[in-house]
C-alpha positions as CSV (number, residue, x, y, z in Angstrom):
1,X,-5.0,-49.0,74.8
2,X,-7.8,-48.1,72.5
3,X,-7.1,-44.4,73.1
4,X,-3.3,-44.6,72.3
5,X,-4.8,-46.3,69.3
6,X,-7.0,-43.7,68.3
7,X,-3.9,-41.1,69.0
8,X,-1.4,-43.1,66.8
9,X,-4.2,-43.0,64.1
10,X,-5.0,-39.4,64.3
11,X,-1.5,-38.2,64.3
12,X,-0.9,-41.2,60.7
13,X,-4.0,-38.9,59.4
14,X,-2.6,-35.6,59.7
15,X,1.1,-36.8,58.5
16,X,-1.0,-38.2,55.0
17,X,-2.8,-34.9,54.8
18,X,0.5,-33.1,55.8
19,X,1.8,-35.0,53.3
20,X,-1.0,-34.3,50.8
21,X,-0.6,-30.4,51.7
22,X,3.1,-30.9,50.8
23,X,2.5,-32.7,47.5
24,X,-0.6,-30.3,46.2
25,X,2.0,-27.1,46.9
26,X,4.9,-28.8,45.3
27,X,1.8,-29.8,42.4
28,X,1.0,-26.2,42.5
29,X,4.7,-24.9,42.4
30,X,5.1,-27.1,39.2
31,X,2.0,-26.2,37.4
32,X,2.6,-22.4,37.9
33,X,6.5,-22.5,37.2
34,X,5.5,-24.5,34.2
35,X,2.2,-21.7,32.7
36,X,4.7,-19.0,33.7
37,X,7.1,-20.7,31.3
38,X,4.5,-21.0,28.5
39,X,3.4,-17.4,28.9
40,X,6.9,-16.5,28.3
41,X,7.5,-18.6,25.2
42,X,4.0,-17.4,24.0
43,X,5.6,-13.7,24.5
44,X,8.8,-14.6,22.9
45,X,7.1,-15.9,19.8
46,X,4.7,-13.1,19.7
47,X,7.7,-10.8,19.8
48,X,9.1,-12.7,17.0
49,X,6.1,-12.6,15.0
50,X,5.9,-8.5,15.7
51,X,9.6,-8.3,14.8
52,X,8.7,-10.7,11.6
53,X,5.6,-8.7,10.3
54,X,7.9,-5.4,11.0
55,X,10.8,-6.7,9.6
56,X,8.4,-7.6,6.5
57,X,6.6,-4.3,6.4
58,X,9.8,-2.8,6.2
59,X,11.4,-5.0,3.2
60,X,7.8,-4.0,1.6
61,X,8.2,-0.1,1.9
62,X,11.7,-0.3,0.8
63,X,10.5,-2.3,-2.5
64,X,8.0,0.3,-2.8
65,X,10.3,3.2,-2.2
66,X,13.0,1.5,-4.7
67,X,10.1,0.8,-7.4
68,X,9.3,4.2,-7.0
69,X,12.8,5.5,-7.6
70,X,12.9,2.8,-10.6
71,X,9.6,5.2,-12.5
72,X,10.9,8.6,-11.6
73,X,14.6,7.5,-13.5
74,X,12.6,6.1,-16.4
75,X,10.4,8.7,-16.7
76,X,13.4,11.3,-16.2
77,X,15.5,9.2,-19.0
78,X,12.3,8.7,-22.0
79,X,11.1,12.1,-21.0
80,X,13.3,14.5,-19.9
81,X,17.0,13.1,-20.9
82,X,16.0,11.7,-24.4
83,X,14.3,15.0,-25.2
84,X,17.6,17.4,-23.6
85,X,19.7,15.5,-26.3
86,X,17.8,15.9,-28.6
87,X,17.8,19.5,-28.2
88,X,21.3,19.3,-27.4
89,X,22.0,18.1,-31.3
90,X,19.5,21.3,-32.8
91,X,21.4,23.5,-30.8
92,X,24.7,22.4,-32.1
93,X,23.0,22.2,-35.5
94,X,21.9,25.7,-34.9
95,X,25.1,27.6,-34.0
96,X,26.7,25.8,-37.5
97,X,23.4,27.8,-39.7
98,X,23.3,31.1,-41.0
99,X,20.3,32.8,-40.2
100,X,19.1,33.1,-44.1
101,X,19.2,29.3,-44.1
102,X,16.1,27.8,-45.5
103,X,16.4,25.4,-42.5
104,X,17.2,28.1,-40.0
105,X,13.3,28.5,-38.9
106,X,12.6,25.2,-39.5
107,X,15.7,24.0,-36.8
108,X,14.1,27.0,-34.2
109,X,10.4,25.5,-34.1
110,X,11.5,22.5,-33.6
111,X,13.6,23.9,-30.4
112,X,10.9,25.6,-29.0
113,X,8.7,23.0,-29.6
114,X,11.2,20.5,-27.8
115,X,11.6,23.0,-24.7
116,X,7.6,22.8,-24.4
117,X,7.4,19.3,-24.9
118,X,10.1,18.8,-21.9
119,X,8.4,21.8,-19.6
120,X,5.2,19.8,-19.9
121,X,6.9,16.4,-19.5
122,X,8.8,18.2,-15.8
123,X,5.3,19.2,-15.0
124,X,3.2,15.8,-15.3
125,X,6.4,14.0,-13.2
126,X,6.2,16.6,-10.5
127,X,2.6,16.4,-10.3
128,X,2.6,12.8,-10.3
129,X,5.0,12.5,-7.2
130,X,3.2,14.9,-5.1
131,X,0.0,16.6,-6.8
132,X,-0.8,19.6,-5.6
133,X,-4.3,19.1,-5.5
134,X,-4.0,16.6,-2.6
135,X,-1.9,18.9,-0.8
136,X,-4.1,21.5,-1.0
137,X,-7.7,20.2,-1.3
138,X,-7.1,16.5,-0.2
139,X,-7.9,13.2,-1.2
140,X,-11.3,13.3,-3.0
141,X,-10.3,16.4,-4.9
142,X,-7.0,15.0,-5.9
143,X,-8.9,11.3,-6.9
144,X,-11.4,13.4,-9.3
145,X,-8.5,15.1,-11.0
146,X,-6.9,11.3,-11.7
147,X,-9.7,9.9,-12.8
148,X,-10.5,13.5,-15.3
149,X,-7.3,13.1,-16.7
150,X,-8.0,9.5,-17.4
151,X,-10.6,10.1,-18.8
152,X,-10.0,12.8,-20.8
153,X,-7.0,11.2,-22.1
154,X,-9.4,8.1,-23.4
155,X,-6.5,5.7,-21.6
156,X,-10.3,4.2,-20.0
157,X,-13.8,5.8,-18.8
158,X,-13.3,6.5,-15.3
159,X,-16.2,6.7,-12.4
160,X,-15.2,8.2,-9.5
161,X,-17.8,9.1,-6.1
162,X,-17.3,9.6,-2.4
163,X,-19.5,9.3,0.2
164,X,-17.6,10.1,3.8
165,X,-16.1,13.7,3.6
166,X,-12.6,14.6,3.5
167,X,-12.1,14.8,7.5
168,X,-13.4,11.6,7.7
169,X,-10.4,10.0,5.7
170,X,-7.5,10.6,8.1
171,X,-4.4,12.5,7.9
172,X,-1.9,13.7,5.4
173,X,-0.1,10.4,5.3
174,X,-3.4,8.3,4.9
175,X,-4.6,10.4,2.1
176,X,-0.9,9.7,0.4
177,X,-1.3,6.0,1.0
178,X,-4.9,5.9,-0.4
179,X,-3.7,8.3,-3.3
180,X,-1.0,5.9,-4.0
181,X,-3.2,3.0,-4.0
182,X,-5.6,4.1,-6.5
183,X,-3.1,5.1,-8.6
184,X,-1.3,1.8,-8.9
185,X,-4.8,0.5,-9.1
186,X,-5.1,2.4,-12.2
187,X,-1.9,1.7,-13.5
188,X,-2.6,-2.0,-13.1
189,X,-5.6,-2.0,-14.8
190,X,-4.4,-0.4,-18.0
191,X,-1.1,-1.8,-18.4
192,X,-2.0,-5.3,-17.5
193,X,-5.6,-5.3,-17.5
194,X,-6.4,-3.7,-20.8
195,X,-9.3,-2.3,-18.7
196,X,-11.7,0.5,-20.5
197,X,-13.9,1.2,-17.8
198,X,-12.7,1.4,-14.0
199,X,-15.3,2.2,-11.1
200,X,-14.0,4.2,-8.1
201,X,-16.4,4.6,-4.8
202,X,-15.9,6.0,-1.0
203,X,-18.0,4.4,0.8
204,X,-19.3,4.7,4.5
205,X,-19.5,1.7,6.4
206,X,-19.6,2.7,10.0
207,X,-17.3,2.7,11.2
208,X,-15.1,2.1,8.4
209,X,-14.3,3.9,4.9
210,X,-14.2,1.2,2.0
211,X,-12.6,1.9,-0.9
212,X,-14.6,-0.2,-3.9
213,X,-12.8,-0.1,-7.0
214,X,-13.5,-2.9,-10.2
215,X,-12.2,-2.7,-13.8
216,X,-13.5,-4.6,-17.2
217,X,-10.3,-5.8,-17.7
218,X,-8.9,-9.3,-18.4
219,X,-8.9,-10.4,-15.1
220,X,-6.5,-13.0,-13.4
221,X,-6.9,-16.4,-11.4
222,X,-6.0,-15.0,-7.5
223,X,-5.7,-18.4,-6.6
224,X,-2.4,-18.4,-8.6
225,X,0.7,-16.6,-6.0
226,X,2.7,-16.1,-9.3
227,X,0.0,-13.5,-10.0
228,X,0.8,-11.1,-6.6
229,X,2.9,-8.6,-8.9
230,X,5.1,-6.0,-7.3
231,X,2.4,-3.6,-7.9
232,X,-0.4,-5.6,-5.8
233,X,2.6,-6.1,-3.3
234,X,3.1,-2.2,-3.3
235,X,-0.8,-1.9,-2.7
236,X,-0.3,-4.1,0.2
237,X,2.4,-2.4,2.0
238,X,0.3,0.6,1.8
239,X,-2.7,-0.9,3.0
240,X,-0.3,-2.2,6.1
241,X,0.9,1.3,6.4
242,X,-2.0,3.0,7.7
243,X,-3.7,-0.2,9.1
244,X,-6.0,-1.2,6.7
245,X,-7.6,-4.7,5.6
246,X,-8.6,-5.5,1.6
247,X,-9.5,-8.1,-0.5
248,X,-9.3,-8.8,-3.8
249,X,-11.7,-10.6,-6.7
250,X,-10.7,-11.4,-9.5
251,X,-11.3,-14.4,-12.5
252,X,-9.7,-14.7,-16.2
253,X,-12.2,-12.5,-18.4
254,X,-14.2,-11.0,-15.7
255,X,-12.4,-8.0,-14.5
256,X,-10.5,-7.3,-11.7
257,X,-11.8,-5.8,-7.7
258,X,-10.4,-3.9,-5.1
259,X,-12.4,-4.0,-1.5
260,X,-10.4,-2.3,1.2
261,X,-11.7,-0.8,4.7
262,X,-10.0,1.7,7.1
263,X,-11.3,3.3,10.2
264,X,-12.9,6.4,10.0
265,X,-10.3,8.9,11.6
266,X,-11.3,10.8,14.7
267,X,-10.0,14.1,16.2
């Protein structure tokens, strides 16, 4: 009697850890069906986020590429257009003179000097979209020309210096990005800044490049999104473009800075 007691005990033992058994793998089941689940949202919103920041990178390069467009066909229509008409009315003036007219040589100067004006205006566009010092000699070279011309043009006192070597800045299409930057850096800081001095510096911070650049102009509260104007958001695109990071300082009446770092490229 005490045996079959013992048995009937033994056999309600292994049917509650039977049951147990059952329960943790059904537990176990659950708890895996249920991270698997969560790994797969946690995907799915990464994707979106990806698809989000590339749908966004994209909106900003088109903005850039349509501002860009926007400068070219104003600088085509004040430079080039409003000068061909111009020319376009001495010419017509011209053909109606006889050449003994007192204002015969007058009307030519002013045509020649009109073509030379124009020649010089079709030169400074085309070097401005794609200077061929930067194709030829790279960034640093093409950076030291922008900040002569600057200069020499007393717009504002430019300081320019690089540290890592022009191999250590990266490819073609980084030293267009980086070229780009600086320029709507500068443009920034005289149009809106009313800067008159502007600090340029490439610096080597293993194992990044930074790129330091402050003005002495007006300054703006950052804190302020109204601020972000399409040239900062331009700037930003670019930075995104060849996967860079920046920051930027900035108070009313103490200037403006630029701190951005990209990895050295490697071959």
């Amino acid at each position: 009697m005490e045996s079959g007691f013992q048995a009937s005990e033994i056999i309600f033992l292994m049917s509650i850890g039977i049951l147990i058994m059952v329960a943790l793998a059904f537990a176990f089941v659950w708890y895996f069906n249920r991270a698997q689940k969560l790994i797969l949202r946690q995907q799915m919103q990464n994707q979106q986020l990806e698809l989000q920041y590339q749908q966004e990178l994209l909106q900003k390069n088109i903005l850039v590429q349509e501002e860009e467009r926007r400068r070219i066909a104003s600088d085509l229509h004040d430079e080039i257009s409003s000068k061909l008409n111009v020319l376009h009315l001495n010419l017509h003036r011209l053909r109606k003179m006889e050449p003994q007219t007192p204002n015969y040589d007058q009307t030519v100067d002013d045509i020649n000097s009109l073509i030379s004006n124009t020649l010089d205006a079709t030169r400074r566009i085309s070097h401005e979209l794609m200077p061929p010092t930067l194709e030829d000699f790279g960034l640093i070279e093409a950076v030291k020309e922008l900040s002569q011309h600057v200069s020499q043009s007393e717009a504002a006192a430019i300081h320019f210096e690089s540290e890592p070597t022009r191999e250590e800045i990266g490819d073609a299409t980084t030293e267009l990005n980086l070229f780009r930057i600086i320029q709507e850096l500068i443009n920034n800081s005289l149009r809106h800044g009313k800067a008159t001095s502007i600090d340029i510096q490439f610096l080597n911070r293993d194992p990044y490049i930074e790129l330091y650049y402050r003005d002495n102009g007006k300054g703006f509260d950052v804190t302020q999104s109204g601020k972000k104007g399409l040239g900062l958001r331009n700037i930003e695109s670019r930075v995104q473009i060849i996967g860079a990071t920046f920051q930027v300082n900035s108070k009313p009446g103490e200037g403006f800075e630029f701190i951005m770092r990209t990895n050295k490229f490697t071959t």
